[in-house]
NUFIMI-840596 format. One record per atom (N, C-alpha, C, O, CB): residue number from 1; chain; atom name; x, y, z. Coordinates in Angstrom, 1 decimal. Atoms other than C-alpha are relative to their C-alpha. Glycine has a CB too. Example, Ala and Ser with C-alpha at 12.3 -4.5 7.8 and 13.67 -1.06 7.14 Angstrom:
# residues 2
    i  ch  at    east   north      up
    1   A   N     0.9    -1.2     0.0
    1   A  CA    12.3    -4.5     7.8
    1   A   C     0.9     1.2     0.0
    1   A   O     1.9     1.2     0.7
    1   A  CB    -1.0     0.0     1.2
    2   A   N    -0.9    -1.1     0.0
    2   A  CA    13.7    -1.1     7.1
    2   A   C    -0.8     1.1     0.8
    2   A   O    -0.3     2.2     0.9
    2   A  CB     0.4     0.5    -1.4
END
This chain:
# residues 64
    i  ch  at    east   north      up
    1   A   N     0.1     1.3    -0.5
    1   A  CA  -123.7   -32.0   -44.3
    1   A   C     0.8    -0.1     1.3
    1   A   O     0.4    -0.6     2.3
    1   A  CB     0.5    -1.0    -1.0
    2   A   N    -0.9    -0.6    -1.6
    2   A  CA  -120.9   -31.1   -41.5
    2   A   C    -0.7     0.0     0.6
    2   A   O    -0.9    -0.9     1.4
    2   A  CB     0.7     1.2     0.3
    3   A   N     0.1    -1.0    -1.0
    3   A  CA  -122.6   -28.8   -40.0
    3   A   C    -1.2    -1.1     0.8
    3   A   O    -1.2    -1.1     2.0
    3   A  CB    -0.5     1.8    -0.5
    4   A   N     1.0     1.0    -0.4
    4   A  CA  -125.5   -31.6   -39.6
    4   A   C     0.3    -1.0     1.1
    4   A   O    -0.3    -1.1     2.1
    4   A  CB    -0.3    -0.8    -1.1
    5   A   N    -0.6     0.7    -1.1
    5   A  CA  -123.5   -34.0   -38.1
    5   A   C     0.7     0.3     1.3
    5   A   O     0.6    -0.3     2.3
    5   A  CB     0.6    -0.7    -0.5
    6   A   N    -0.4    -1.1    -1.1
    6   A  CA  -121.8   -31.8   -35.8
    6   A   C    -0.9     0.1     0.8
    6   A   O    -0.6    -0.2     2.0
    6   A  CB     0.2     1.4    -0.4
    7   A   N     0.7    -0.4    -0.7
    7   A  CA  -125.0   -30.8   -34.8
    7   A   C    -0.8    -1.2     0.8
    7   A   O    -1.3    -0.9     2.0
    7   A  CB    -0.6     0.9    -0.6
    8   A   N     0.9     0.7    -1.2
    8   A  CA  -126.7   -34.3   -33.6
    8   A   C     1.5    -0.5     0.6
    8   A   O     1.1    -1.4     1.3
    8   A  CB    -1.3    -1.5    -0.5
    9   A   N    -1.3     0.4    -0.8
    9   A  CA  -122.6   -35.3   -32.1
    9   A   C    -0.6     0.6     1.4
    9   A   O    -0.8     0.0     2.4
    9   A  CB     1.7     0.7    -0.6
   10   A   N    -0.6    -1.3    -1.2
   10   A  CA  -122.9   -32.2   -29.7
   10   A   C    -1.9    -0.3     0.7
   10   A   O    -2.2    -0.2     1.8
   10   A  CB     0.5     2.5    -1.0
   11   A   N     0.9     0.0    -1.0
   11   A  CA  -126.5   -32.8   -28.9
   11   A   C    -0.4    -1.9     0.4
   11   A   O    -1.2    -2.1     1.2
   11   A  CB    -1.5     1.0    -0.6
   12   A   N    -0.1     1.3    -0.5
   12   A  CA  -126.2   -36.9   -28.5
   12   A   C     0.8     0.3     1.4
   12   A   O     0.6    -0.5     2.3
   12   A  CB     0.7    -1.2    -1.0
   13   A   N    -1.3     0.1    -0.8
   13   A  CA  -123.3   -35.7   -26.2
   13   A   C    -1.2     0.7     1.7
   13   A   O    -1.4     0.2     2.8
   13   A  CB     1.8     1.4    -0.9
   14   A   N     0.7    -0.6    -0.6
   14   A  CA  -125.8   -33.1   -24.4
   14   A   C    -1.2    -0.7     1.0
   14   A   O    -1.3    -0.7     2.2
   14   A  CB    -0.4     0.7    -0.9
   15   A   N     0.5     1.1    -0.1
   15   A  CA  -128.2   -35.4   -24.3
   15   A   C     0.0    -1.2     1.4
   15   A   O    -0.6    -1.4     2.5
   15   A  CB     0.5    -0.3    -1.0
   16   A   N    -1.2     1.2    -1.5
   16   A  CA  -126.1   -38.3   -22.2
   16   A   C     0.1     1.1     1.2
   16   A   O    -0.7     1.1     2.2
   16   A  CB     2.5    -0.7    -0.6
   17   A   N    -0.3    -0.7    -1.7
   17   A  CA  -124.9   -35.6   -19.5
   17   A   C    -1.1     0.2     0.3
   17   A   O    -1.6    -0.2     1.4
   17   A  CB     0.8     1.6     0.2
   18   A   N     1.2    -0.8    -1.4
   18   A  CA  -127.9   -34.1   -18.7
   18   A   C    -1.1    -1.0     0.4
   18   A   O    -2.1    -0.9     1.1
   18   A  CB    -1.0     1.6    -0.6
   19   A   N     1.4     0.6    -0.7
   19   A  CA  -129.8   -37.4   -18.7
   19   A   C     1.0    -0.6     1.3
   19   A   O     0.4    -0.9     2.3
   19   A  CB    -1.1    -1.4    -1.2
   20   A   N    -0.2     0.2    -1.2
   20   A  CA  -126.8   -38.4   -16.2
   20   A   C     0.0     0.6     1.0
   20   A   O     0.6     0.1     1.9
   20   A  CB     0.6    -0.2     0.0
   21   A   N    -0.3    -1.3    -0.7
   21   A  CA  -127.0   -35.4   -14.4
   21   A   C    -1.4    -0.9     1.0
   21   A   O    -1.4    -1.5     2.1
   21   A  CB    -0.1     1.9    -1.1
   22   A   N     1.7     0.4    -0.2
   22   A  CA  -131.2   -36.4   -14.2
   22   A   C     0.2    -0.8     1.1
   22   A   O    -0.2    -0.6     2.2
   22   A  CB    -1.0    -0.9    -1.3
   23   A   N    -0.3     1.1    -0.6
   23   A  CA  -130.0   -39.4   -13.0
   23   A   C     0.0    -0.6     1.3
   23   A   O    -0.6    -1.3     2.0
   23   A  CB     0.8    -0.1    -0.2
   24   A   N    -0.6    -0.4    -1.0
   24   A  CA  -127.8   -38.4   -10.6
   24   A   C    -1.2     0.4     1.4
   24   A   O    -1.5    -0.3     2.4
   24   A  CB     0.8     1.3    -0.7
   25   A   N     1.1    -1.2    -1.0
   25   A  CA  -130.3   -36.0    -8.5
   25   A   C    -1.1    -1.0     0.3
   25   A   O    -1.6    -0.8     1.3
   25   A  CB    -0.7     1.7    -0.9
   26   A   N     1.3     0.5     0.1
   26   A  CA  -133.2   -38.5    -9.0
   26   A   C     0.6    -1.3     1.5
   26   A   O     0.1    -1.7     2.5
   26   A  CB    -0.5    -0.6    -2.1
   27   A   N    -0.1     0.8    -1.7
   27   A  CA  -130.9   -40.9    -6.5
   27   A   C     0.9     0.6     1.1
   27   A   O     1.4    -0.1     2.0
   27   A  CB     0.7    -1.6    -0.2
   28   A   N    -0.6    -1.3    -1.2
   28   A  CA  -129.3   -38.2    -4.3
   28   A   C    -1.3     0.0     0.8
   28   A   O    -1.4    -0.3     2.0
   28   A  CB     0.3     1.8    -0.9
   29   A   N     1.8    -0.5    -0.4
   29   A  CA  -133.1   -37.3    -3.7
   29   A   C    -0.3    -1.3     0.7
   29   A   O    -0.5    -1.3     1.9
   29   A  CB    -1.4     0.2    -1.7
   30   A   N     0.5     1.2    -1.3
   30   A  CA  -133.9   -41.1    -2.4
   30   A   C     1.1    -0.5     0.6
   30   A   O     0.8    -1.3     1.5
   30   A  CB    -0.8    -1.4    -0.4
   31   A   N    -0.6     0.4    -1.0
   31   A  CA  -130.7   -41.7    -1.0
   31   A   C    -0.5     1.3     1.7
   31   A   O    -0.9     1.0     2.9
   31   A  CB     1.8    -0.1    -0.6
   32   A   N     0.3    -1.4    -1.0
   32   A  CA  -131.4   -38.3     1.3
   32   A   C    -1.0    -0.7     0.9
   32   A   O    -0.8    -0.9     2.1
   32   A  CB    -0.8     1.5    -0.9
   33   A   N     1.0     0.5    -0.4
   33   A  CA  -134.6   -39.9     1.9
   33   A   C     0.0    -1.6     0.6
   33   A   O    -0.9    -2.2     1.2
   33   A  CB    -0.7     0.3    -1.1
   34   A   N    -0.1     1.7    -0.6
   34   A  CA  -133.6   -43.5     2.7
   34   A   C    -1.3    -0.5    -0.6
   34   A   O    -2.3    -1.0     0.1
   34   A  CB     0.0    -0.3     2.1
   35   A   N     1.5     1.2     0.7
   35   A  CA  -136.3   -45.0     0.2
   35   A   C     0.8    -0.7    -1.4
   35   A   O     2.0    -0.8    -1.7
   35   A  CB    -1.8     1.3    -0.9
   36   A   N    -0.5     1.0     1.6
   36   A  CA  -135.9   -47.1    -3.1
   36   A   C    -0.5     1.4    -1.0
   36   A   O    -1.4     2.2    -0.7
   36   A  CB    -1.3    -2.2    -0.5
   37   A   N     0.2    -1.0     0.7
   37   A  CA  -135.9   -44.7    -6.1
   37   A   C    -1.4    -0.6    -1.1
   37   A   O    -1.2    -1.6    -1.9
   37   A  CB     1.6     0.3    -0.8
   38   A   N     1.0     0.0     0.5
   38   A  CA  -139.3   -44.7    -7.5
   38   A   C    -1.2     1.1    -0.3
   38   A   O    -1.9     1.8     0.5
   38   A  CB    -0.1    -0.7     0.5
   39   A   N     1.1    -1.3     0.6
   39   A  CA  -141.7   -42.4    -9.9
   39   A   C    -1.1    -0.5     0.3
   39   A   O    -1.0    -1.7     0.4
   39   A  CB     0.0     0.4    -1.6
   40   A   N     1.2     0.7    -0.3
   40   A  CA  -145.2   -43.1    -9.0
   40   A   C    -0.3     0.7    -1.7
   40   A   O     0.3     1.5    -2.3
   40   A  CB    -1.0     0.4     1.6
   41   A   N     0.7    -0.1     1.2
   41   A  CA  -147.6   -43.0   -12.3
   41   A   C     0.1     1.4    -0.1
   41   A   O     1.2     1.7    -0.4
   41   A  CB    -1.5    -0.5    -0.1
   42   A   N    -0.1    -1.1    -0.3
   42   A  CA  -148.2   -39.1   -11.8
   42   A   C     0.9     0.7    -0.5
   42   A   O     1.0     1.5    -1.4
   42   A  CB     0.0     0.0     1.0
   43   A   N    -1.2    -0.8     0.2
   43   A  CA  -145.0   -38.1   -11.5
   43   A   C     0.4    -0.3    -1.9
   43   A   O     0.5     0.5    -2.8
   43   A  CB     1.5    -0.6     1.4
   44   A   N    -0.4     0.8     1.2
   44   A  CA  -144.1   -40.3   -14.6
   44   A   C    -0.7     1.0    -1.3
   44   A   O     0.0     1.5    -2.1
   44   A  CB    -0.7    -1.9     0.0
   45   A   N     0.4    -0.3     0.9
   45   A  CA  -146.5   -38.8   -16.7
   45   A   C     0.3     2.1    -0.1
   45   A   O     0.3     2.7    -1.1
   45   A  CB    -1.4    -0.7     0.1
   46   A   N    -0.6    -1.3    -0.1
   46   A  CA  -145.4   -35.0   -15.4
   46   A   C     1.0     0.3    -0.9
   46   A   O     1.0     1.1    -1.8
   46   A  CB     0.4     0.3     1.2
   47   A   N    -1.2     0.0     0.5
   47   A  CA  -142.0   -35.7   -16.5
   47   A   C    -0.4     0.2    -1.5
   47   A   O    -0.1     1.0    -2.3
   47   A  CB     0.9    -1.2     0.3
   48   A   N    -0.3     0.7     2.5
   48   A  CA  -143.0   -37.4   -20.4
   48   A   C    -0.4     1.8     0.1
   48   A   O     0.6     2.5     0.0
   48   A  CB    -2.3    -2.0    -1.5
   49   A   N     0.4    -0.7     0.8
   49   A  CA  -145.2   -33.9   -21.0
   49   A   C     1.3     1.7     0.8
   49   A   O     1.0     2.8     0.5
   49   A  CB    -2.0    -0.1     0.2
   50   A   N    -0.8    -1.3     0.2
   50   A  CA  -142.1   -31.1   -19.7
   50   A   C     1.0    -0.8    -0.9
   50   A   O     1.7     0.0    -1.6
   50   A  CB     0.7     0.8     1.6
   51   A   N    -1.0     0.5     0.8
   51   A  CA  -139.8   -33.8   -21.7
   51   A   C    -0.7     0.8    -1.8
   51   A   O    -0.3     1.6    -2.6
   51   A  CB     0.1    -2.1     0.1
   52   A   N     0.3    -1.0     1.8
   52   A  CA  -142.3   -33.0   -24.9
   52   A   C    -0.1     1.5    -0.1
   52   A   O     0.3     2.1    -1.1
   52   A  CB    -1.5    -0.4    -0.8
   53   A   N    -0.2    -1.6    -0.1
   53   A  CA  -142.7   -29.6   -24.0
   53   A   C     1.5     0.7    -0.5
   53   A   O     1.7     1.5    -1.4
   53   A  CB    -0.4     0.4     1.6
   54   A   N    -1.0    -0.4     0.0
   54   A  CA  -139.3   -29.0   -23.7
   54   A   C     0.4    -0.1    -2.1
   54   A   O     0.4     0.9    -2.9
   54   A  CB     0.9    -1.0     1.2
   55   A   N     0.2     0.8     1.1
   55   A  CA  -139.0   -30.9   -27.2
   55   A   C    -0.5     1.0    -1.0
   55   A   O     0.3     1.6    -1.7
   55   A  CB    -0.9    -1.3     0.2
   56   A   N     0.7    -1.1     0.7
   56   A  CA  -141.3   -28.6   -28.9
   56   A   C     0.9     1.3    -0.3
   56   A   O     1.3     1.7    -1.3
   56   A  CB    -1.3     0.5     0.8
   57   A   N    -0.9    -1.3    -0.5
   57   A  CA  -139.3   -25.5   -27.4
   57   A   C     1.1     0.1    -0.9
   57   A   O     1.2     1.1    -1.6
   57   A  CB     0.6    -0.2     1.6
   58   A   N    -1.1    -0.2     0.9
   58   A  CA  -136.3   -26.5   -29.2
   58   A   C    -0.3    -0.2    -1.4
   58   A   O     0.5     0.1    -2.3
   58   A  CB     1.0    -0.9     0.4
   59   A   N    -0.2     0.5     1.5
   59   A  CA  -137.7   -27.7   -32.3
   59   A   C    -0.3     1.5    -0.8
   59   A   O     0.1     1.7    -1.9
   59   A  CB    -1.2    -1.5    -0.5
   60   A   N     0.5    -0.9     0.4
   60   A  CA  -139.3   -24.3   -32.6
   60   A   C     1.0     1.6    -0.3
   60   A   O     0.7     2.6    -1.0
   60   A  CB    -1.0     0.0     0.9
   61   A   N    -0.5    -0.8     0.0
   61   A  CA  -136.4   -22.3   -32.0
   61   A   C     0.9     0.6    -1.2
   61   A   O     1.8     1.4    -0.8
   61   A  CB     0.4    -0.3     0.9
   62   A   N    -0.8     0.2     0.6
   62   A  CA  -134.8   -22.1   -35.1
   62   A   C    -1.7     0.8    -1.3
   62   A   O    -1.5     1.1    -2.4
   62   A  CB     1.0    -1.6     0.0
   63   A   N     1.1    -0.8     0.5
   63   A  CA  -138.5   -20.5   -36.3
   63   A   C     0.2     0.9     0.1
   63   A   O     1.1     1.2     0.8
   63   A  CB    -1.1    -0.1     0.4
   64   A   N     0.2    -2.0     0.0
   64   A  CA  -139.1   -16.6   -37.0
   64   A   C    -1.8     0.3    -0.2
   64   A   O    -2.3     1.4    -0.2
   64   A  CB     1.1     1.1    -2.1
END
């Protein structure tokens, strides 16, 4: 039961950074650019399917 909770701590924690990280870069990118920070539909839907992809990736890794 530890080891459980341990394990969603460290990836809630993971999680937060790298969605600030995302964040980060996403308004770096339109300050650079001198625009307003905006995904068009497109992009939006790029993101959701490497988010589930990614998603998959991990859930699988713990498979043989």
């Amino acid at each position: 039961m530890e080891n459980k909770k341990n394990t969603l701590i460290m990836g809630a924690i993971f999680g937060a950074i790298i969605g600030l990280v995302a964040a980060m870069l996403l308004q770096r990118s339109a300050e650079k650019n001198e625009s307003e920070l905006t995904l068009k539909p497109g992009e939006r839907l790029k993101l959701g399917a490497l988010i589930v992809g990614l998603l998959r990736g991990i859930a699988t890794l713990g498979d043989d």
